[in-house]
LOPAPA-158915 format. One line per 4 residues: number of its first residue (from 1); their letters; for each residue x, y, z of N, C-alpha, C. Coordinates in steps of 0.2 Angstrom, whole numbers, plus 2048, in hexadecimal, padded with zeros to 3 digits. Layout:
% residues N
NUM) a) X Y Z X Y Z X Y Z | ... $
END
This chain:
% residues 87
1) xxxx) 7CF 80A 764 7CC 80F 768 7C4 80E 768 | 7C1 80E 76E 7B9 80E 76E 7B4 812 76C | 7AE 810 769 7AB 814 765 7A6 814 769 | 7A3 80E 76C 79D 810 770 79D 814 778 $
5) xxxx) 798 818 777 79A 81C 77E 79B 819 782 | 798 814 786 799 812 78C 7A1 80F 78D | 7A4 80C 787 7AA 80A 787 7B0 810 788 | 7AC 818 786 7B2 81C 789 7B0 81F 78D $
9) xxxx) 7AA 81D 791 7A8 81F 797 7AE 81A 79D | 7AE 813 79B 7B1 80F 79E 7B9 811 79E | 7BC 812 797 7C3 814 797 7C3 81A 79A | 7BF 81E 79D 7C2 825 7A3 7C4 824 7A9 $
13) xxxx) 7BB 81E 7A7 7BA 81C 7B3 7C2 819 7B5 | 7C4 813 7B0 7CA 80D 7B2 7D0 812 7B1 | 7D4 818 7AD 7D7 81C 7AF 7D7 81F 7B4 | 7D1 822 7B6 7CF 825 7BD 7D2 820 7C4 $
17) xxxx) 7CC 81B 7C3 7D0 816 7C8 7D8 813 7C7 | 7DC 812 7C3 7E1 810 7C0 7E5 816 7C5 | 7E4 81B 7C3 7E9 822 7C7 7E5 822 7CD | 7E2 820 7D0 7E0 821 7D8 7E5 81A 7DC $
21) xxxx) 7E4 814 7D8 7E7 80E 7DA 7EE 80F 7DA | 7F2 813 7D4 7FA 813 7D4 7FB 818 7DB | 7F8 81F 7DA 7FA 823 7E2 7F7 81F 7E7 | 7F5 81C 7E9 7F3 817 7F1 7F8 812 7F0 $
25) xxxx) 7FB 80F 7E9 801 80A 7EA 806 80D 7ED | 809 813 7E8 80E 816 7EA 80D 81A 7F1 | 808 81D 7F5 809 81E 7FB 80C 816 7FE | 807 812 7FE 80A 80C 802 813 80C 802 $
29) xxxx) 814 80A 7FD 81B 80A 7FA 820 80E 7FE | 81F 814 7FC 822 81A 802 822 819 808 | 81B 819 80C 81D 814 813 820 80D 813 | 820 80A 812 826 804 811 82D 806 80F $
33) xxxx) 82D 809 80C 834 80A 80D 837 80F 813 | 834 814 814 835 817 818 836 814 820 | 830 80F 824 831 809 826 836 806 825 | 83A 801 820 83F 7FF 81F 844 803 822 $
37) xxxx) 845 80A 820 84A 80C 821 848 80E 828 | 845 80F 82B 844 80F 834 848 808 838 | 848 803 834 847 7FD 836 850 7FC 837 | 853 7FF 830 858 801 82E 85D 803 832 $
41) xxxx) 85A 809 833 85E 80D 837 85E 80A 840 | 85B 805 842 859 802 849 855 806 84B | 852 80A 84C 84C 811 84E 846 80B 84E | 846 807 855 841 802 855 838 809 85A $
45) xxxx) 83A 80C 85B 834 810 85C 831 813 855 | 837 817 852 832 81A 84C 830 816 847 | 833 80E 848 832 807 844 82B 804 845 | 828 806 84B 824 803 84E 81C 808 84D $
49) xxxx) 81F 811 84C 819 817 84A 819 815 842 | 81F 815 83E 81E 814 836 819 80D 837 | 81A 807 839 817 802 839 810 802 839 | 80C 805 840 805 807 840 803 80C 839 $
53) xxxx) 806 810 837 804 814 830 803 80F 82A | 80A 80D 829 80B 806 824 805 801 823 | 802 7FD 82A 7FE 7FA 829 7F7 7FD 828 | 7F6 802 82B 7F1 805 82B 7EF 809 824 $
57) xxxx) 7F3 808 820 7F2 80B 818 7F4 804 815 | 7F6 800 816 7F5 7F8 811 7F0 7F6 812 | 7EB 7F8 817 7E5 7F3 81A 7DF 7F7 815 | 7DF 7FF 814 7DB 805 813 7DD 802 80A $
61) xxxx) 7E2 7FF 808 7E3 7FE 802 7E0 7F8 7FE | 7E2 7F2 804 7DD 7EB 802 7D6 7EC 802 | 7D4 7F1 806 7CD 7F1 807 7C7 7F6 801 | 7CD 7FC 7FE 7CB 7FC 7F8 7CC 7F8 7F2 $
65) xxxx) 7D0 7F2 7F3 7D0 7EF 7ED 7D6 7F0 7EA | 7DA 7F5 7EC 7E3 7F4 7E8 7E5 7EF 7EA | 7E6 7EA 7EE 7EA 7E5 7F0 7E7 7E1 7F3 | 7E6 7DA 7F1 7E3 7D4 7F2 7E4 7D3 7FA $
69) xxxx) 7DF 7D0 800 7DF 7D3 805 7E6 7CD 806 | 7E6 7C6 802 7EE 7C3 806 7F4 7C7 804 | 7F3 7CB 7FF 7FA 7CD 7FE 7FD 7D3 806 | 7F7 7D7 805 7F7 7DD 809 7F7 7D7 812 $
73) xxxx) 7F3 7D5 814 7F6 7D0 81A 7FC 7CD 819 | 800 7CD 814 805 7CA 811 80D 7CE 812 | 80C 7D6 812 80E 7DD 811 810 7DC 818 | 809 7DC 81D 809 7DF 824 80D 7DA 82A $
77) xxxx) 80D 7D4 828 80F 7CE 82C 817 7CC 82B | 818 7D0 823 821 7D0 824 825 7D6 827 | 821 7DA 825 821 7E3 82A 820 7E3 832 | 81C 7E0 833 81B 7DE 83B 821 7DA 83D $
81) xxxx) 823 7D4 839 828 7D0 83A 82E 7D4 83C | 82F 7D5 837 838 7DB 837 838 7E1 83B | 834 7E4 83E 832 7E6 843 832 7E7 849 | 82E 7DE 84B 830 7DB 852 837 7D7 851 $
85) xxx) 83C 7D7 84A 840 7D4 84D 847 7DB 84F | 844 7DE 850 84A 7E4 852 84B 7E3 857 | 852 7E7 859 857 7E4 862 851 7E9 865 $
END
């Protein structure tokens, strides 16, 4: 455990950030799967509304810094993929 203040100054801020980074992963997460299951079920319109949301929160994610900006380009261009590949 830290004795110096600033060291439990810094163990609050990185749990603070830690629990804001986990809820913005797990929204991500949620839309993607829900997406997936649009893609799923052939529902290429509601495939296409979850998609604009999806990337639209992966891009809001890499730009705070939860995901490396190739991973998150990475996320959106397999999602677009399977997306345009629908009948």
């Amino acid at each position: 455990m830290a004795n110096i203040k600033s060291a439990k100054k810094r163990i609050l801020v990185i749990e603070t950030k830690t629990l804001r980074n986990k809820m913005i992963k797990t929204k991500v997460k949620t839309l993607v799967k829900k997406l997936e299951a649009a893609i799923a079920a052939g529902d290429k319109a509601q495939a296409q509304e979850r998609l604009k949301l999806t990337v639209s929160e992966i891009n809001k994610a890499a730009s705070k810094g939860v995901y490396h900006k190739n991973n998150a380009a990475r996320k959106v261009a397999r999602l677009s993929k399977a997306v345009s590949k629908m009948a």
